[in-house]
Structure formats: structure tokens, C-alpha cells
ZALOGU-451988 format. One record per residue (C-alpha): x, y, z; residue in three letters; residue number from 1. Coordinates in steps of 0.25 Angstrom, whole numbers, plus 2048, in hexadecimal, padded with zeros to 3 digits. Layout:
<sites>
(site (X Y Z) "Ala" NUM)
...
</sites>
This chain:
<sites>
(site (426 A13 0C6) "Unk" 1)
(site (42C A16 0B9) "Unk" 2)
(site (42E A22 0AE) "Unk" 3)
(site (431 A2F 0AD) "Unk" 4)
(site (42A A3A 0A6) "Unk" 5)
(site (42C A4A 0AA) "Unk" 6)
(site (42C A45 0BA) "Unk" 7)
(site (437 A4B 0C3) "Unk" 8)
(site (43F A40 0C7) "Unk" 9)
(site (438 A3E 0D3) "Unk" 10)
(site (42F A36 0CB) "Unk" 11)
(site (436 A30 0BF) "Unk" 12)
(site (435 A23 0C5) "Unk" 13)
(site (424 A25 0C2) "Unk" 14)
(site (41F A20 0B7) "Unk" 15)
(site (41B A2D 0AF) "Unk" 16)
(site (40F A30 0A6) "Unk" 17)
(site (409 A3C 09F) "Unk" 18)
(site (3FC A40 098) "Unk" 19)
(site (3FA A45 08C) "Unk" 20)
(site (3F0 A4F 090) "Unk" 21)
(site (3EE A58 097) "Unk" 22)
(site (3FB A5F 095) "Unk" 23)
(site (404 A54 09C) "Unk" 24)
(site (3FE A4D 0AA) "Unk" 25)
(site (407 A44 0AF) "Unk" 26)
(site (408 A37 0BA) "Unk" 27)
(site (411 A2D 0BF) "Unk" 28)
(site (40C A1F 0C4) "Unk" 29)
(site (412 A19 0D1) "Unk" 30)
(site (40C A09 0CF) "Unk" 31)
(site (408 A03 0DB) "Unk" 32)
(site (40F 9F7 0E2) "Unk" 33)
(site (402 9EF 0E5) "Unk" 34)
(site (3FF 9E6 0DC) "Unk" 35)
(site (3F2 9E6 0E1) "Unk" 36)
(site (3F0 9F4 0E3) "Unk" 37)
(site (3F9 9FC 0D8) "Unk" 38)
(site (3EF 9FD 0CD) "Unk" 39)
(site (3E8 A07 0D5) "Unk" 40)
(site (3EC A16 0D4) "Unk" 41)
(site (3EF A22 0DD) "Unk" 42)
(site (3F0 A2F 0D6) "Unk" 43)
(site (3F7 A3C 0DB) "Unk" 44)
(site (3F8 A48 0D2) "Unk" 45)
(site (3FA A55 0D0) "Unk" 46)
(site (3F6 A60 0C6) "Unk" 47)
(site (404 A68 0C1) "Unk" 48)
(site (3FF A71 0B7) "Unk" 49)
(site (3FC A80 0BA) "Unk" 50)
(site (3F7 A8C 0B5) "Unk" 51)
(site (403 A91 0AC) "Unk" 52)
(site (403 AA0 0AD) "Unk" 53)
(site (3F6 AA1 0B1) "Unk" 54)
(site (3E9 AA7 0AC) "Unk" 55)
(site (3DE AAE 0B3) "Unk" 56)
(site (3D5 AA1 0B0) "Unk" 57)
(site (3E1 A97 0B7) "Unk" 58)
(site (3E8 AA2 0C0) "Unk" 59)
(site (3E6 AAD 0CC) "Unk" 60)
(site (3F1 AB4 0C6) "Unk" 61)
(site (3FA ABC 0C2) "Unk" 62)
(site (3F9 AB5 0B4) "Unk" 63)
(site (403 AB4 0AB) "Unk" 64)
(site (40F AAE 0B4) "Unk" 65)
(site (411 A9F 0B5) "Unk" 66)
(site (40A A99 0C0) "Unk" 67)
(site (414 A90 0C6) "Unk" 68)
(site (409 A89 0CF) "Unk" 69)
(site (415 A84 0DA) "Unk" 70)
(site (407 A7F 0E1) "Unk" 71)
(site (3FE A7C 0D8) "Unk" 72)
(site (403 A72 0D5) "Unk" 73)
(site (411 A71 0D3) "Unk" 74)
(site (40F A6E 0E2) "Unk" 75)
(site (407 A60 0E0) "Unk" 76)
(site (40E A5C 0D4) "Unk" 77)
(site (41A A5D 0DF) "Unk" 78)
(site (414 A56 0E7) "Unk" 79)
(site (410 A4A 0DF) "Unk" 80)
(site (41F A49 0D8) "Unk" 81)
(site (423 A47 0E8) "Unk" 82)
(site (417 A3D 0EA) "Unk" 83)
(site (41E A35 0DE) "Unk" 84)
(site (42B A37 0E6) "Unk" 85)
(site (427 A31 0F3) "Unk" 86)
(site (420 A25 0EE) "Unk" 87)
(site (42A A20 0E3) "Unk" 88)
(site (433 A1E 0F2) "Unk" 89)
(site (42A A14 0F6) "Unk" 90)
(site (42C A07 0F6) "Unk" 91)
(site (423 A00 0F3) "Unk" 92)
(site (41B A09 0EB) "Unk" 93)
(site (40B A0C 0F1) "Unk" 94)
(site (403 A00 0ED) "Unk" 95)
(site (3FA A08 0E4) "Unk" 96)
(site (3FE A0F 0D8) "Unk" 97)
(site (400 A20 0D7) "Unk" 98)
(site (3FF A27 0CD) "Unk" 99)
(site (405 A35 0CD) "Unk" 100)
(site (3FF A41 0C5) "Unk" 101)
(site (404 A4E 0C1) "Unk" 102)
(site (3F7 A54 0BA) "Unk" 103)
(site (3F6 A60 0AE) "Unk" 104)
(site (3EB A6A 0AC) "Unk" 105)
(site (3E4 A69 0BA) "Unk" 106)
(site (3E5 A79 0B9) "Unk" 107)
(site (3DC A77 0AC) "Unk" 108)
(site (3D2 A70 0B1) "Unk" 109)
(site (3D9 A63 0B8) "Unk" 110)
(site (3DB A5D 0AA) "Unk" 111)
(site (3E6 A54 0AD) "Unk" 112)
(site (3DF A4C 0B7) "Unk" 113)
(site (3D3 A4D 0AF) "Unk" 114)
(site (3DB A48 0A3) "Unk" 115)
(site (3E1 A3C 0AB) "Unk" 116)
(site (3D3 A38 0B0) "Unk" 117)
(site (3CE A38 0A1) "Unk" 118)
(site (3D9 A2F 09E) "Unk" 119)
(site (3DF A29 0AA) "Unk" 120)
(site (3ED A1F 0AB) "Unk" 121)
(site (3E6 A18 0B5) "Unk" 122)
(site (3D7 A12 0B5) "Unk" 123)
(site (3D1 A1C 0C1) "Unk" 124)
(site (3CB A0F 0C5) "Unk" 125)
(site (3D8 A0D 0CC) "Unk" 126)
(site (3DA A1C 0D0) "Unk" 127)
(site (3D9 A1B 0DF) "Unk" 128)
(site (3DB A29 0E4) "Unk" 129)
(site (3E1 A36 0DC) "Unk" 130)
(site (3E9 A41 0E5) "Unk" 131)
(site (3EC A4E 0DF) "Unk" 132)
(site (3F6 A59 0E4) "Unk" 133)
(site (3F2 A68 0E1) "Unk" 134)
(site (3FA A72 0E6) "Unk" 135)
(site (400 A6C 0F3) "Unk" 136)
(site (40B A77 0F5) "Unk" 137)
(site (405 A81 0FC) "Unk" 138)
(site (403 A79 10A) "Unk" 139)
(site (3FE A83 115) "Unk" 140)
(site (3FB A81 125) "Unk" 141)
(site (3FF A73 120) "Unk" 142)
(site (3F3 A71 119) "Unk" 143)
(site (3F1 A67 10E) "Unk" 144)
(site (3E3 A66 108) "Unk" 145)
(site (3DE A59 105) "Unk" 146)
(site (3D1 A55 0FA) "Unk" 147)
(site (3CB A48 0F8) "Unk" 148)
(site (3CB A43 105) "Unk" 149)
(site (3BC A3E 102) "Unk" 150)
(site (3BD A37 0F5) "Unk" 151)
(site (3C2 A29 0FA) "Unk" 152)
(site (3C1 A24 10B) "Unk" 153)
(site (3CA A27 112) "Unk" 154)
(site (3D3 A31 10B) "Unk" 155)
(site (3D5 A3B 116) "Unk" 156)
(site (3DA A30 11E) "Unk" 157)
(site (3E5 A2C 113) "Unk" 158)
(site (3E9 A3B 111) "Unk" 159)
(site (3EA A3C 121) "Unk" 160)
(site (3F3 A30 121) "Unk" 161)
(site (3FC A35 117) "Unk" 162)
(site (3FD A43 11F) "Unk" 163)
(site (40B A3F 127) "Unk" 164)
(site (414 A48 12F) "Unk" 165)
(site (416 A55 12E) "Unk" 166)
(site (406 A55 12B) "Unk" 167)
(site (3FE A5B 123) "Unk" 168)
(site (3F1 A64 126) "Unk" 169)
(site (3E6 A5D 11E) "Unk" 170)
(site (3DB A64 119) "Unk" 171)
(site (3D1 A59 113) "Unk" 172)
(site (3C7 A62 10C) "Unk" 173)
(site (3BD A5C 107) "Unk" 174)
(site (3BA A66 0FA) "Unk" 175)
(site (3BC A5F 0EC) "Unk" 176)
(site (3BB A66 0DE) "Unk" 177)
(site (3C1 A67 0D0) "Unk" 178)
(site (3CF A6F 0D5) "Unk" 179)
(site (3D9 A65 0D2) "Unk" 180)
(site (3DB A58 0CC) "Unk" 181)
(site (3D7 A4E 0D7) "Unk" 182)
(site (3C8 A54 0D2) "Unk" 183)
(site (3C9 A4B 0C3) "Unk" 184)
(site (3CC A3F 0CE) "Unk" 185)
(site (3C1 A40 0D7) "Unk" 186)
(site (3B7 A44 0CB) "Unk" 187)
(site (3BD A34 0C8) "Unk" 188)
(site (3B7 A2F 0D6) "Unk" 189)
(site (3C6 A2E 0D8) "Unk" 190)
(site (3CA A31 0E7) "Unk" 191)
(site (3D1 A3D 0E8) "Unk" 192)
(site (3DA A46 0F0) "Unk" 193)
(site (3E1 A53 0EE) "Unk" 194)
(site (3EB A5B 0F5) "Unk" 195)
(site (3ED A68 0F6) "Unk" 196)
(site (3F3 A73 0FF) "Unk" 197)
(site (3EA A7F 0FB) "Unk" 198)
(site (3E8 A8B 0F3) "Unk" 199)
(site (3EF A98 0F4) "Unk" 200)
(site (3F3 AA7 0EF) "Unk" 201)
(site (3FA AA0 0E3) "Unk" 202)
(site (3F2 A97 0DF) "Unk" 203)
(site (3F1 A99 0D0) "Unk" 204)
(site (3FB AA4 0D1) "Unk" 205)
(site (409 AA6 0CB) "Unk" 206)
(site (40C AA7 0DB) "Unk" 207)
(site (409 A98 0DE) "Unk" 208)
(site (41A A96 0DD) "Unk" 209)
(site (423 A8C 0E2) "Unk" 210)
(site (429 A94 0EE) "Unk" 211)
(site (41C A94 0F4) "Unk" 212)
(site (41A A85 0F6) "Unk" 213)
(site (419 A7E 102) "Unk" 214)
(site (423 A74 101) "Unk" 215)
(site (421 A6D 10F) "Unk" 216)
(site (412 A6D 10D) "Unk" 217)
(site (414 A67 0FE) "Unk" 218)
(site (41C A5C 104) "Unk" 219)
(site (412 A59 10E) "Unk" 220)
(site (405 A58 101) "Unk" 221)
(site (40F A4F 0FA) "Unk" 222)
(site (411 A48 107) "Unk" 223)
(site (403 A45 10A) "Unk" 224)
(site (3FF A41 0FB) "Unk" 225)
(site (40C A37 0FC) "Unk" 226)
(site (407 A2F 109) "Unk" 227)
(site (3F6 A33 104) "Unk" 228)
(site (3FB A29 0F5) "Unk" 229)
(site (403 A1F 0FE) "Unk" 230)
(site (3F8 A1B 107) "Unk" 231)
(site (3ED A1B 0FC) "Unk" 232)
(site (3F5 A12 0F3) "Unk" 233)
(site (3FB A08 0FE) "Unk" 234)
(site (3EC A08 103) "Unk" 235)
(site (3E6 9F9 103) "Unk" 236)
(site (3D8 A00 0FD) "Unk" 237)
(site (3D5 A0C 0F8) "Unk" 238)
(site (3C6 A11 0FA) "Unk" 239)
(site (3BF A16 0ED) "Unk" 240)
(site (3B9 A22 0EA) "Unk" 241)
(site (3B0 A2A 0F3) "Unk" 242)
(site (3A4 A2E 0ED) "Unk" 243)
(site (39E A33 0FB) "Unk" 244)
(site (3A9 A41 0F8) "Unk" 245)
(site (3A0 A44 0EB) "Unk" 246)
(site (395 A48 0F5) "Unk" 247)
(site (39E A4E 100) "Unk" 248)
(site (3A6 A5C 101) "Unk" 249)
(site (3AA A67 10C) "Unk" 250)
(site (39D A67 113) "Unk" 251)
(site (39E A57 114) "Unk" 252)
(site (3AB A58 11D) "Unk" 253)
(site (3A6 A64 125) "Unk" 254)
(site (399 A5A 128) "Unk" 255)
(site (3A2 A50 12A) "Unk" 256)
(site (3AC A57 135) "Unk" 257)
(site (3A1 A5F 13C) "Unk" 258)
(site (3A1 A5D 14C) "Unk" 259)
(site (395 A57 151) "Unk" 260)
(site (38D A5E 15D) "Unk" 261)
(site (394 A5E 16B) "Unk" 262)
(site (38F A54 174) "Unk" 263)
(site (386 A57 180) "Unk" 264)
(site (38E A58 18E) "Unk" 265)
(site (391 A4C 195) "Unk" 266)
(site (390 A51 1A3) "Unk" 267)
(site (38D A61 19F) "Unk" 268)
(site (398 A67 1A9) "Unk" 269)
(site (3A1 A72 1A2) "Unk" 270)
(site (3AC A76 1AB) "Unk" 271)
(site (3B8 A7F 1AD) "Unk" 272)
(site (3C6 A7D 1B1) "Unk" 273)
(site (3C7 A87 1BC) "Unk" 274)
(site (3D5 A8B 1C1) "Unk" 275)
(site (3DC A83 1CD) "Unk" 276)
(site (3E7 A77 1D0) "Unk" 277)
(site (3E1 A6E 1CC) "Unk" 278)
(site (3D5 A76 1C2) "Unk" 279)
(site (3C8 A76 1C5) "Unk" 280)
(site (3BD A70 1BD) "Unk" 281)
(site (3B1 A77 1C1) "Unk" 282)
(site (3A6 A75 1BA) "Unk" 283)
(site (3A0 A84 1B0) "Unk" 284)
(site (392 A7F 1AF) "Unk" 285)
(site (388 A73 1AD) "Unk" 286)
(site (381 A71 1A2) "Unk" 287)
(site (372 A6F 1A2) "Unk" 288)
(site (36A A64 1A4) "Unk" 289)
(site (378 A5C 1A2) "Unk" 290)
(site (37C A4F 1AD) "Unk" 291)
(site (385 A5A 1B4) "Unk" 292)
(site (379 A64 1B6) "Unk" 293)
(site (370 A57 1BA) "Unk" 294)
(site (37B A55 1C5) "Unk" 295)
(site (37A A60 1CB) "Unk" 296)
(site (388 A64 1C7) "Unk" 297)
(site (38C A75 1C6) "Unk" 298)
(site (393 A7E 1C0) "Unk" 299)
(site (39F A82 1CA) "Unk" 300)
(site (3A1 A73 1CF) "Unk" 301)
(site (3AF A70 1D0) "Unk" 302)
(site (3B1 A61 1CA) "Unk" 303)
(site (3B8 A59 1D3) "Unk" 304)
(site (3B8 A4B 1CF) "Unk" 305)
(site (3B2 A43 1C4) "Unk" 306)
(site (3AF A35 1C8) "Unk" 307)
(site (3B9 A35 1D3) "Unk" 308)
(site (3C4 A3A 1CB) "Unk" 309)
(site (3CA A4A 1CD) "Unk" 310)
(site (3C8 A52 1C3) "Unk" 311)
(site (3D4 A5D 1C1) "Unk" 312)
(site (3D4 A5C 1B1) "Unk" 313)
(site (3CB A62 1A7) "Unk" 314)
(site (3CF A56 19C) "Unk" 315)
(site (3CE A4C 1A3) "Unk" 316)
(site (3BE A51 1AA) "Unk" 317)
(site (3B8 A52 19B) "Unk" 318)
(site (3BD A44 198) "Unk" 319)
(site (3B9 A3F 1A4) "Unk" 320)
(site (3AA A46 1A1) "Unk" 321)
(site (3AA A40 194) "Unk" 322)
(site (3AE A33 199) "Unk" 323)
(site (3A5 A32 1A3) "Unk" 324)
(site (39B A26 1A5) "Unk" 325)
(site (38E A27 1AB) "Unk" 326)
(site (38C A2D 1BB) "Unk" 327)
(site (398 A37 1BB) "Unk" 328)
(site (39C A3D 1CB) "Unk" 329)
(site (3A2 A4B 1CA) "Unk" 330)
(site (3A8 A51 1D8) "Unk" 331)
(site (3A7 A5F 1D7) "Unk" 332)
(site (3AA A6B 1E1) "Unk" 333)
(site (39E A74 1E0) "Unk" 334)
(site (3A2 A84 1E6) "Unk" 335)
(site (39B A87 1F3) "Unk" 336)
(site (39C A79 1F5) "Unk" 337)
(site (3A5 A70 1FF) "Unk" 338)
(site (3A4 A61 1FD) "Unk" 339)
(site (3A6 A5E 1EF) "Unk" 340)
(site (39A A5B 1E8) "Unk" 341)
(site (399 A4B 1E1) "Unk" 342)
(site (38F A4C 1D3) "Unk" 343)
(site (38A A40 1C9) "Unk" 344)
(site (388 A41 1BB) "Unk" 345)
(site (384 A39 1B0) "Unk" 346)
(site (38A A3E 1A2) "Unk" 347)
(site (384 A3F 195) "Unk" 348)
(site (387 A35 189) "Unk" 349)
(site (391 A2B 188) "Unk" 350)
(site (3A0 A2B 18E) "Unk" 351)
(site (3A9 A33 185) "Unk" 352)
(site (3B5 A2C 182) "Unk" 353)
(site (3BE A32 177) "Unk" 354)
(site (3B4 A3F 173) "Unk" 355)
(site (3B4 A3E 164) "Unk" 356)
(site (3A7 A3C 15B) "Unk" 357)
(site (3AB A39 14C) "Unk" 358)
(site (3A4 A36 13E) "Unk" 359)
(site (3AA A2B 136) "Unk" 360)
(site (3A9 A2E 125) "Unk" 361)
(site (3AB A25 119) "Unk" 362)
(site (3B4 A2D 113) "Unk" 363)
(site (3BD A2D 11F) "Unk" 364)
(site (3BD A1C 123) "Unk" 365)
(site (3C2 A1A 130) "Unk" 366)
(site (3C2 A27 135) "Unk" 367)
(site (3B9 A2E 140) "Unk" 368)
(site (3B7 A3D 13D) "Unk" 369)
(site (3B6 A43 14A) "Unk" 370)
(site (3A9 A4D 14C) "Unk" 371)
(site (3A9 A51 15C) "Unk" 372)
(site (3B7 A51 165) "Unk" 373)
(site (3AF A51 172) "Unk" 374)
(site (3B5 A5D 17B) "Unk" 375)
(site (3BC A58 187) "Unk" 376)
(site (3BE A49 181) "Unk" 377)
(site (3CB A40 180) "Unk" 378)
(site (3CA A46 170) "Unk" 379)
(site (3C8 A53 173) "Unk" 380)
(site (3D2 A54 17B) "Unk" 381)
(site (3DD A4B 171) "Unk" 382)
(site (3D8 A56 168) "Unk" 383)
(site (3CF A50 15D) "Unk" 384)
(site (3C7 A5A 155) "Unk" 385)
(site (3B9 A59 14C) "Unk" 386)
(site (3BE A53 13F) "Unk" 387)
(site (3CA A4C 145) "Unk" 388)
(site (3CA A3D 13D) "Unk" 389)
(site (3CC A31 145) "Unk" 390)
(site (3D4 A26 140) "Unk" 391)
(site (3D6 A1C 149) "Unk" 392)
(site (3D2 A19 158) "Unk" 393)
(site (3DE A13 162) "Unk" 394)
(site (3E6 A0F 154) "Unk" 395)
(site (3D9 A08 151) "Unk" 396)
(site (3D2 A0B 142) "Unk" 397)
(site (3C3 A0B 142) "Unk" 398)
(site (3BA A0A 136) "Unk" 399)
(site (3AC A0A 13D) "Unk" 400)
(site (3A4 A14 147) "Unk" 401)
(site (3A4 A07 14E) "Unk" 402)
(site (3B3 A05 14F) "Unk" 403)
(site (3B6 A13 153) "Unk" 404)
(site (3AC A13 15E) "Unk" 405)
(site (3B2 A06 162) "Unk" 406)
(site (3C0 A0B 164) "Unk" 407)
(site (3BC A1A 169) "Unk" 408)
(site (3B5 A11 174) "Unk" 409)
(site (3C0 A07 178) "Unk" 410)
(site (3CF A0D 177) "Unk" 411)
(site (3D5 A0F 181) "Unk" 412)
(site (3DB A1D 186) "Unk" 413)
(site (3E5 A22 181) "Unk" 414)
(site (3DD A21 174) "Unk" 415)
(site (3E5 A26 167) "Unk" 416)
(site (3DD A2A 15B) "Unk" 417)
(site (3E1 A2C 14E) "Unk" 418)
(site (3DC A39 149) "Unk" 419)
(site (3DE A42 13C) "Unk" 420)
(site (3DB A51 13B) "Unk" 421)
(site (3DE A59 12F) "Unk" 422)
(site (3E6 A4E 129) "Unk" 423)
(site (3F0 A4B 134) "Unk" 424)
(site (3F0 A3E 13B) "Unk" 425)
(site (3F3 A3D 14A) "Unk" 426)
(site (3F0 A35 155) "Unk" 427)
(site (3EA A3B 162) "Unk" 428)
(site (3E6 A34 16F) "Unk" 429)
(site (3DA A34 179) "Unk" 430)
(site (3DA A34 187) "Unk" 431)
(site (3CE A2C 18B) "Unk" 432)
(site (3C7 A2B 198) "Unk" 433)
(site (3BE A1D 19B) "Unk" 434)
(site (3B6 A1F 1A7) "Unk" 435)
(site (3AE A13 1AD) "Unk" 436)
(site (3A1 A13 1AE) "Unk" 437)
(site (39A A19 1BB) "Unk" 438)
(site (39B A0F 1C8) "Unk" 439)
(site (38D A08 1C8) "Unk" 440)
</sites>
């Protein structure tokens, strides 16, 4: 990278450009190192522009003292001169190019980028994803708001990725609207993504100052845009423009992480934990018309025994009763009575292996979305939850239905699944219980 320009030294080695209106946005351009791959473009800006001494048509007052706007967004513009930082260290440079922005006149009416757009340095042909930071200072809870996730496959996935340790708290809100400068981009059918940490008391205020900034947090949006550019340019393809999001909002993702209906009982034996060394299952009631009630099973039975083996642990009953395959003996201990009492019962449905029911999206590739965590299963009890996304099964990436089902099916216990909530990648793992089928 070469130049200089007004940059702080942190970026002098960029080459440095400036328009001519509005009144003075600027860039710097990182070139790619792959032949093959350089002459398409990563974009990350940031608006740096503010509302002077404010007006009562710009500002929630008092009016008539400079508004600093430590936050908005002397944060992002911060945050960007770190993301130059951090990838003129590498070596080699990220296959693709960047292009760094600092925009003028977003307060007016997202002029800047507008103005860019009208008369861009780059043919947008080549523009294969534009990132904006607007006010990223003010992290709370750990919380960083995330935009755009929909506008190409895949992009929560990327931002997850790029969401190291210590973490950050992902909120992936699926609300886009003209507020900032990513809006000109996706107008474009350019993907987009925006970061922000969320509005406050100071916003537009003489108050939004310096000594109230989040550094820690600052550090942390900075650190997620650094790794989010990295792994979109040093990508081997990029996917287009989503033009499914133009139809989608709010609503869609609340339709799409709904719980499904619980599934009917297996057996239809609720029970209890009673008190004792070792505790008492003892069954609370039967449900009607269920194989338990068809038994001739009741409420009070002690269980004793499930297909031969003791039963001491309330766990390790409900994945056996999910597990379970065809004709299932229960010894139970019925008061009043002496002799221990043996009972068959056929259960509903199919085994239940892991407990997890999912929808698979095209905006989210290779990912399961997980609609039901059935209580009492392997799942449940590793502690998935409605919404959780599921990455990879056994270290295995699917892409299909199909292939999901297929290693759901076949690995083998321990089973560790690769799983993200709220942005945060970890990797939890199953206990599973395989019964053999019924003696014949």
C-alpha cells in the first residue's frame, strides 16, 4: 500500500484518496495479493461527520454547544483506522482487495456514500460486500448488533466465524432501513453488513463524549470487522446478492425460529422423583388412551426396571424411553402390593436418538436451525435451545436434509456437535443411548 494524505500514521502506508464532494470523503485501498482474485473489492466505512453545534432539526439538544459525537461516530471511524492497522501486518495481504472508507455528510442525508455510489473508484460490478461501522463505542451486556446478515448466503455464519475469544453477544436483527450508509449499498443489490452497538441517552447530544466510550467493547466491533473482511476476501467464492431479503424482515425470522408443536408422548408415563437412597421413580399419572394406560400401568407404580436394567436415574429413564424400540418391559412396585409387577408396552413413533427437529434455509447454507430440543433427550440435556444453529455433525459438514439426517443416524456416542447461539461458536456433546431392537 502506498500514499499518504491526512491519515494518521497508522495508515500512511495506504494509498490515500479524497473526493471532491461532498465536503472531503476519503479511502484507502489495500490491493489484493491473488492474481485471480484481487480485482474484486471488500468495502469497510464509516461515516465521520456530526451535527456541529446542533440544531433542533439534527439534535436532541441543548443546541448551541459542539457535539463531539465520541460515538457517533468518531467510534467507527476508530475502529476502521484499527482495521487498516491490523491487516497491513499481514503477510501476505488478503487475496481480494479493500477498500477503506471514511464517509462525509451521512448526518445530511448519507451524502457521502451516495455520492461515492453516483461516481464510484471501483466498477460496483466488482464490489462484493460493503461493511459499515456506526457508532460501535457504546457496547453494553457485550452486545453487538449486526445488519445484513440476509443480503448474501451465508453471512451470519462469516460474522460467527470472525466472533473469537473473549466473544461477543450477537444480535443478528434482521430490520434494514435508510439510517446509515450501508442503505445507499444495498439500494445497489450490493451485500451489506453494518455494526453497531446501540442508541443511547446521548445520542445527538453535546453529552455523547469521549469518557463514556466502551473501549473494551470498541475493541471487540473492530475485532469482529478485522477477522468478518479476512475470511470474505481470502474466500475461494463469494455468493451474490440476495434478492430473497428484499421480501424478508422481522417477522420472517420470528416465522423462521418458531418452535414446532410438542410431540405426542412415547409411552404417556409422567413421574416423580420421590425422596429415598437410591430416589424413587414413581409414576404421577397415565395419560389416556396412551400404550401405558393400554398396559394397564398406574399412577403410584414404583419403576423398577426397564428391559432388565435398574432404574435409579431420572436422566438416564427419559433417554432410555425415548430410545426405546418396539415391545418395552417395565417392573414396577405397585403399593398394596407384594410381588413385583412385570408390564409390556409398545411406544409411539420412531426411536429418539439425539431429540432435535430443525429447518434448513437458503440464506443460511449448511446450517440446521433447530425448531424443537425434545425434553428429556441427549440434546436437551447438552443444553440445545429453539434457534440454536447447527454447523457440523461429528466434525462432519452437511449441505443436504439428507446428509444431516445421515449423520444424525450413524455417529456414534459421544457425538459432538457444532453449534452457534447469538453469535458464539462452541462445540457441545450428545450422550446417546442405541437399544437393540426387541428379542423376537
Amino acid at each position: 500500500m502506498n500514499g499518504a494524505g491526512w491519515f494518521p500514521p497508522a495508515i500512511r502506508g495506504a494509498t490515500v484518496s479524497r473526493s471532491a464532494r461532498p465536503r472531503g470523503t476519503s479511502w484507502a485501498w489495500s490491493p489484493g495479493s491473488d492474481p485471480a482474485l484481487k480485482d474484486e473489492v471488500i468495502l469497510l466505512g464509516a461515516h465521520y461527520d456530526h451535527v456541529g453545534y446542533g440544531r433542533q432539526n439534527n439534535s436532541f439538544g441543548p443546541w448551541g454547544y459542539i457535539h463531539n459525537g465520541a460515538d457517533d461516530n468518531a467510534s467507527g471511524v476508530a475502529a476502521v483506522l484499527e482495521v487498516i492497522d491490523a491487516i497491513q501486518q499481514l503477510a501476505p495481504p488478503p487475496r481480494r482487495s479493500i477498500l477503506f472508507a471514511l464517509w462525509d455528510g451521512e448526518e445530511q442525508g448519507l451524502l457521502g456514500s451516495r455520492y461515492w455510489l453516483a461516481r464510484p473508484t471501483v466498477p460496483l460490478a466488482r464490489l462484493r460486500l460493503a461493511i459499515n461501522l456506526d457508532m460501535v463505542g457504546r457496547m453494553r451486556g457485550g452486545q453487538l448488533e449486526v445488519y445484513g446478515i440476509r443480503t448474501a448466503r451465508g453471512l451470519r455464519r462469516i460474522v460467527s466465524e470472525a466472533n473469537g475469544e473473549p466473544a461477543a453477544r450477537l444480535k443478528f436483527d434482521w430490520t434494514l432501513k435508510a439510517d446509515s450508509d450501508h442503505w445507499p449499498f444495498y439500494e445497489r443489490r450490493v451485500p451489506i453488513l453494518m455494526f453497531h452497538t446501540g442508541l443511547h441517552g446521548e445520542y445527538h447530544r453535546p453529552s455523547d463524549d469521549a469518557h463514556l466510550i466502551n473501549h473494551d467493547g470498541l475493541a471487540s466491533a473492530a475485532r469482529i470487522a478485522f477477522h468478518t473482511i479476512v475470511r470474505y476476501a481470502d474466500a475461494d467464492e463469494l455468493p451474490p446478492f440476495r434478492e430473497a431479503v428484499l421480501q424478508e424482515s422481522p417477522a420472517t425470522a420470528r416465522w423462521l425460529e418458531q418452535p414446532v408443536s410438542t410431540q405426542q408422548p412415547r409411552f404417556g408415563i409422567p413421574f416423580r422423583v420421590a425422596p429415598g437412597d437410591p430416589p424413587k421413580l414413581v409414576l404421577t399419572g397415565i395419560t389416556p388412551g396412551s400404550p401405558a394406560d393400554k398396559s394397564g400401568l398406574r399412577a403410584g407404580d414404583e419403576l423398577l426396571e426397564l428391559n432388565g436394567e435398574p432404574i435409579r436415574d431420572e436422566a438416564r429413564l427419559r433417554l432410555l424411553l425415548l430410545a426405546a424400540r418396539g415391545e418395552t418391559t417395565f417392573l414396577v412396585q405397585r403399593p398394596g402390593v407384594e410381588t413385583p409387577q412385570l408390564y409390556k408396552v409398545t411406544p409411539l413413533g420412531e426411536p429418539i436418538r439425539v431429540g432435535v427437529t430443525w429447518r434448513m434455509d437458503d440464506g443460511e447454507p449448511g446450517t440446521a436451525i433447530v425448531s424443537q430440543v425434545i425434553f428429556g433427550s441427549a440434546a436437551q440435556l447438552a443444553g440445545l435451545a429453539v434457534g440454536d444453529r447447527l454447523y457440523s455433525i461429528g466434525g462432519q459438514p452437511f449441505r443436504t436434509q439428507e446428509e444431516l439426517i445421515t449423520l444424525l443416524t450413524t455417529a456414534k456416542s459421544p457425538l459432538a456437535l457444532e453449534v452457534e447461539r447469538e453469535g458464539k461458536i462452541r462445540t457441545v456433546e450428545l450422550q446417546l443411548v442405541d437399544l437393540p431392537p426387541p428379542a423376537q
